[in-house]
N, C-alpha and C positions, 0 to 999 in steps of 0.2 A: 636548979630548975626554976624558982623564984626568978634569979637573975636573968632568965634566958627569954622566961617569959615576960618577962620587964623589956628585953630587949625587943623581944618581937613586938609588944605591943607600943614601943617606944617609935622601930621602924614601920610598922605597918601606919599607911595613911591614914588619918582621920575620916570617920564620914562624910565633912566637909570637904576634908582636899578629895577626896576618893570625887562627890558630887561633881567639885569645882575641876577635877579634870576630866571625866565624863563631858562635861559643860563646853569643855573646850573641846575635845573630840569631836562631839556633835555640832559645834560648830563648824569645825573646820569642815566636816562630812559635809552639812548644809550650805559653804561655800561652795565648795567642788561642784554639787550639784546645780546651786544658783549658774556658774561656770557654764557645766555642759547644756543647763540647758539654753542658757545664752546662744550659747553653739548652734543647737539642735532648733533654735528659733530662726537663729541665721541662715542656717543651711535650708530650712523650710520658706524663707524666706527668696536665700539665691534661687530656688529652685521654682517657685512662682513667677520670678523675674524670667529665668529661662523661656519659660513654657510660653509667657506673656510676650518673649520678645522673638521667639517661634515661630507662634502666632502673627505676628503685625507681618515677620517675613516673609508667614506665607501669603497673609493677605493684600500685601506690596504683588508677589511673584506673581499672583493672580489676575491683582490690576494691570500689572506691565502686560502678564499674557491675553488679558481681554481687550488692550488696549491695541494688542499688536492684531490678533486676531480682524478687531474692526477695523484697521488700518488696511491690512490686507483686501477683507473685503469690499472696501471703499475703491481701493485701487485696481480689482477686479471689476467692478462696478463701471470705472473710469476707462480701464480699457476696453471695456467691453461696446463703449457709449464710443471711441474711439475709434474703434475697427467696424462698427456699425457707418459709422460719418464718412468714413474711409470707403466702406463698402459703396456709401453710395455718390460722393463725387467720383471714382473711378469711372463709371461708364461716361459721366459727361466729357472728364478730362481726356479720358481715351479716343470719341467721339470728335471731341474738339482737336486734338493731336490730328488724328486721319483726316478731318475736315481741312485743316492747316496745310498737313502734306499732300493732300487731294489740288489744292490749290495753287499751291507751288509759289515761290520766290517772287513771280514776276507778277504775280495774278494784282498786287495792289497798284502796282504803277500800272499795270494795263485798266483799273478801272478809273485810275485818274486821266488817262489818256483817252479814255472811251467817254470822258464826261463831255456832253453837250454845250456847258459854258462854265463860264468861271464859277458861279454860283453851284451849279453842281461840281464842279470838281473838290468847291470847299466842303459841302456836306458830306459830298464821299469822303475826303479827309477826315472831318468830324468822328464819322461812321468809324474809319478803320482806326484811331486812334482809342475812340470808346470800346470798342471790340479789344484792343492790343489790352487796355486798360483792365477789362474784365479779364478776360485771359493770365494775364499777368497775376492781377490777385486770386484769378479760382488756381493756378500753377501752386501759386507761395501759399496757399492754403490746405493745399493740398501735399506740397513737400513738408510744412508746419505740422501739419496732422500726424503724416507718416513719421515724423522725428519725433514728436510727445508719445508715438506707441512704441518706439522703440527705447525710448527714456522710462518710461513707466514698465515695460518688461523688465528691464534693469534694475527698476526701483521693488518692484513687484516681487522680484527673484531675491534682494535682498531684505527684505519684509519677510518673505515665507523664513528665511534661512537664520533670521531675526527672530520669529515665531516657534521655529522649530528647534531651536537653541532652550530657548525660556522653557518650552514644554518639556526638552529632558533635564532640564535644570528643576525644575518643579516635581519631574518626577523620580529623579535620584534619590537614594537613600543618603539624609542629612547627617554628618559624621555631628556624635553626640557632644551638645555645645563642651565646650573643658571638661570633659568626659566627667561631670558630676562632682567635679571635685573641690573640696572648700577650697577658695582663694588662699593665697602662701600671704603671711602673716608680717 
């Protein structure tokens, strides 16, 4: 019995070692957790980045859509000031058209032939060249006019369709950025 208990107490650890691997247990337990919580700093960390970089995209989505929105209205704005101008050279141009045709082909050479002397027949030239002149520019301002509303409806319809893209882009459901998950190592 002596002997046995010589042996166990020969095998059994010392307080010391008994301490000293305690010591190292609890160390290694206080790496592991230095570890995780490394980890769990990261992850709280990725995930303020997320939320931070959510953020700026929706705040970007919003600018593009507030930016497109005033675009639009700018360009509603423009056609509106458009067909307004339009509205109102029409009667003249139309006016002058009937005027023209009312007059017919021959009506300028018959007032240079109707002219009393050379002097007059220059300023009737005069006349009907500053007239052609007017004419000509209120036409090309007037077909000019008519071509920028039909460029701006164009532009106008791609603007809304531009607008109305961003608005359901902004309000779709965002697929969860890397669905939360720590970065692969």
């Amino acid at each position: 019995m002596i002997a046995l208990l010589l042996v166990l107490l020969l095998q059994s650890p010392s307080p010391q070692e008994r301490a000293n691997v305690r010591l190292r247990e609890l160390q290694q337990e206080s790496a592991r957790l230095a570890q995780e919580e490394r980890t769990l700093l990261n992850e709280l960390r990725r995930l303020q980045v997320d939320r931070e970089l959510r953020a700026t995209e929706l705040e970007a989505r919003t600018l593009a859509l507030d930016e497109a929105t005033a675009a639009v209205t700018a360009l509603e704005q423009q056609r509106a000031a458009l067909a307004d101008a339009i509205a109102r050279q029409q009667p003249i141009v139309r006016g002058r058209v009937v005027e023209l045709y009312k007059r017919g082909r021959a009506s300028d050479l018959r007032r240079l032939v109707d002219a009393a002397s050379a002097r007059d027949a220059m300023r009737a030239w005069r006349q009907m060249a500053a007239a052609a002149s007017r004419d000509a520019a209120r036409f090309a301002d007037h077909r000019a006019s008519l071509a920028r509303l039909a460029a701006s409806r164009g532009e106008l319809d791609a603007r809304r369709q531009q607008a109305a893209r961003q608005r359901r882009e902004a309000a779709a459901p965002r697929p969860p950025h890397a669905q939360n998950k720590p970065p692969p190592r």
